[in-house]
C-alpha positions, 0 to 999 in steps of 0.5 A: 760421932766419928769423922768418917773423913779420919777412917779409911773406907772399908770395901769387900768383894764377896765371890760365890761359886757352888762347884760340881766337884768333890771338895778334894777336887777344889781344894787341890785346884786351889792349893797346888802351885801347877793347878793355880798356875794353870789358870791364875799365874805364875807361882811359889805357892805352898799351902803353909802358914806364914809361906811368903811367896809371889804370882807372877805374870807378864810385866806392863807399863806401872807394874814389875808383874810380880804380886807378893803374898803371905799364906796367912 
């Protein structure tokens, strides 16, 4: 038996969304910094394995805006 105190909880949100566009469409709007920018934020985005990079937005009270990432 484990202590389920000593792991740490494992959660996961799970998104589904059937597109009614051709699969180039999407895969464009969610690989192409502008098109990314266009309705998530500001980015550095580049489709490359181990590119780091950031979204950026508007900071508030508690956070500098910026979100670092890693094309994994």
């Amino acid at each position: 038996m484990t202590d389920a105190a000593a792991q740490p909880a494992v959660k996961s949100i799970v998104v589904e969304r059937v597109m009614p566009h051709p699969p180039e469409k999407v895969w464009r709007a969610l690989t192409q910094s502008e098109m990314i920018a266009a309705f998530l934020m500001q980015n550095d985005f580049q489709p490359v394995v181990g590119h780091r990079f950031n979204f950026r937005a508007k900071p508030v009270m508690g956070w500098n805006g910026i979100t670092d990432c890693e094309v994994l």
